[in-house]
N, C-alpha and C positions, 0 to 999 in steps of 0.2 A: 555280454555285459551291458550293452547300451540297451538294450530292451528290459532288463533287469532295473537298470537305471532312471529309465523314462518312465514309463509306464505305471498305470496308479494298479490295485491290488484287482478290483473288479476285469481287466483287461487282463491282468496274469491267469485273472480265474477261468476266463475265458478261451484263453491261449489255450493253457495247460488240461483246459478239456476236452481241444481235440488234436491235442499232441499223442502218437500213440508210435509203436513200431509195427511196423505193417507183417504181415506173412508173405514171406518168396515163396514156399509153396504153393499158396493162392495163387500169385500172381503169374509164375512157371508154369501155373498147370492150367491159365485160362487158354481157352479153346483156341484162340489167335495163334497169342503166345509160343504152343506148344507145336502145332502147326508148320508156321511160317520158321523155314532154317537155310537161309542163304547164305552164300559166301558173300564177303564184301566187293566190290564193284564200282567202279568211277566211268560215268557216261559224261562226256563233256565237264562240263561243271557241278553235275551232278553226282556225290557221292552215298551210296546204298552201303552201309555199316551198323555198326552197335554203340547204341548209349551205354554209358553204366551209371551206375551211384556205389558206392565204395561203401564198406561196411561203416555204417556208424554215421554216413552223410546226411546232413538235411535237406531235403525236398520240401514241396510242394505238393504232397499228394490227390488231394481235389479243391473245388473253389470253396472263397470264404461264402457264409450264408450271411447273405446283404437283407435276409428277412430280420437275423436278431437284432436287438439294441447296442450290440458290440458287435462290432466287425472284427474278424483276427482271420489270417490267413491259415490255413489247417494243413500243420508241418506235421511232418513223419521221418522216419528213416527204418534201413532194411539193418540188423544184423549181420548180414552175409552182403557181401559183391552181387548185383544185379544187372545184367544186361540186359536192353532192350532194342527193339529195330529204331534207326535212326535213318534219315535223309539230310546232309550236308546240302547246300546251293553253293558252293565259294567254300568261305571260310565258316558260314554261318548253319547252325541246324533249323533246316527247313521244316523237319515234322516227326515225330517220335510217337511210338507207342505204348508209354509211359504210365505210371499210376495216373497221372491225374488226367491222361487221354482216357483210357477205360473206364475211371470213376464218372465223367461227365456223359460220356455214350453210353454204357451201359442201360440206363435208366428208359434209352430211347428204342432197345432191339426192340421187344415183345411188342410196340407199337407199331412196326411194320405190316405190311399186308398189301394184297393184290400184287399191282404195277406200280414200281417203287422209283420214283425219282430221287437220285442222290445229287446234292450237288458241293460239288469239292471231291478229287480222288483221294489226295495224302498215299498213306501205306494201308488205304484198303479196310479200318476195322472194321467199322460198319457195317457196311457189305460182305465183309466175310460173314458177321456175325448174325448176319440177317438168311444169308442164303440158304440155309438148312428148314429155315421155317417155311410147313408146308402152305401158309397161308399168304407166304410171297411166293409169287408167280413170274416177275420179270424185275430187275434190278437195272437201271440205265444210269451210267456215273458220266456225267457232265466236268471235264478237266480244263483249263484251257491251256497249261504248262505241256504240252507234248510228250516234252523231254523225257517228263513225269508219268506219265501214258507207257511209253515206249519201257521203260525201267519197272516200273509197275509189271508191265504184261511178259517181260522176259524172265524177272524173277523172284517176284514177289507171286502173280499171280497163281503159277504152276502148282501151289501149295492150296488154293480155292477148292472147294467143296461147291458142287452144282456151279460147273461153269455154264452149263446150257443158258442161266438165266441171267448172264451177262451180255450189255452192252455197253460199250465206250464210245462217247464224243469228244471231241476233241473242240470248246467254243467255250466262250463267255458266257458264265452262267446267267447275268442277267440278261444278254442278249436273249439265249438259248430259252429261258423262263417265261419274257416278253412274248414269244410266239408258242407257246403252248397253250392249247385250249382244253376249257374245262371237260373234265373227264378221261385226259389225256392220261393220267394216273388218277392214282387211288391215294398215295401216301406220297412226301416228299420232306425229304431230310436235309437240310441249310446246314455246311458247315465249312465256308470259304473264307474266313478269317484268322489270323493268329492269337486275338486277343480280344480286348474289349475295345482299345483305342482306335484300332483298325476296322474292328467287325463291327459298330454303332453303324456309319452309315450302309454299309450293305446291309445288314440286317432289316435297317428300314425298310430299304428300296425295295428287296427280296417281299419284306413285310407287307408294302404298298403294292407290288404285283400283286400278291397271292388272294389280295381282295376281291379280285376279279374269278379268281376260281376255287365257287366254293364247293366244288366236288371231290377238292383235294384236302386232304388233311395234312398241315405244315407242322412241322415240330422244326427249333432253330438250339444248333449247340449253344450253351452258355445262356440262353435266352434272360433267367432273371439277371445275372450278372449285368448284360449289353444292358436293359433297363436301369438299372438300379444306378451304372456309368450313368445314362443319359439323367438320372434326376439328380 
């Protein structure tokens, strides 16, 4: 009701055209998804479990587009009960692979190629979704959470497709970044933040190294979003 309330008629119109109910089939049957089937697990303070969203729940399903003259954030909801993989830190959900994780990477697989520098582990979508393509040849995921490494590689990993083209670090990505030289990869995918409030300034910085190496090609999660923050 308060959005009903507030809001003049052009912004309802807005809303209301990218409000939709999404398909659980689609989303059960993307290739991760279907894939990755762990039991739940608690390492430290780290707990490996299931998101859900309950029939009928509203979500977030992907970002708003900061290109239109209306900005609205672009809700959805499932029909059916949806679980998803989820990583707890404490009390708080660390990383999920959610609709509005896959609606933002997706866009980015098919752009992989050669020797793929990833940086940020999460729960792996990325690089899973990347490793079947024959035009990626080496995958190296840059983490500096250990914890996260360790939980990743006991039971998330086991379920990868082309592990031969796996490596893991365990370092500060921008450390890690800072002494890479050009031609060191091919392609490299930024995706070490939560948000947009968080991810501005590394995004820069990530941004500002990769000036130095133009033999790589940078794609960054959220990228117009982090912009659009910044103006």
């Amino acid at each position: 009701s308060g959005l009903l309330d507030n809001a003049d008629d052009d912004y309802l119109a807005e809303f209301y055209s990218g409000f939709k109910r999404l398909d659980k089939g689609a989303f059960v049957n993307n290739p991760y998804i279907s894939a990755v089937k762990y039991s739940e697990v608690k390492c430290g303070n780290l707990l490996l479990t299931y998101g859900k969203y309950e029939k009928g729940e509203l979500f977030q399903y992907d970002m708003p587009d900061f290109s239109k003259p209306i900005v609205v954030p672009k809700v959805g909801f499932f029909s059916e009960e949806v679980k998803f993989p989820t990583i707890y830190e404490g009390n708080m959900p660390w990383m999920s692979v959610c609709p509005s994780e896959t609606s933002t990477i997706d866009p980015f697989i098919e752009k992989a190629f050669g020797n793929v520098l990833v940086l940020g582990l999460g729960l792996g979508y990325f690089p899973f979704r990347i490793a079947p393509l024959a035009k990626v040849k080496k995958i190296i995921i840059v983490e500096i959470n250990s914890g996260i490494i360790d939980l990743f590689k006991k039971h998330v990993f086991p379920f990868f497709p082309n592990k031969e083209k796996f490596e893991f670090v365990c370092a500060d990505a921008l450390k890690y970044l800072s002494e890479v030289n050009d031609g060191d990869f091919d392609y490299c995918f930024a995706d070490i933040w939560e948000g947009v409030q968080d991810g501005l300034p590394l995004y820069e910085k990530i941004k500002f190294n990769g000036k130095r190496l133009k033999a790589i090609q940078f794609d960054y999660w959220i990228e117009p979003q982090l912009i659009a923050y910044k103006q």
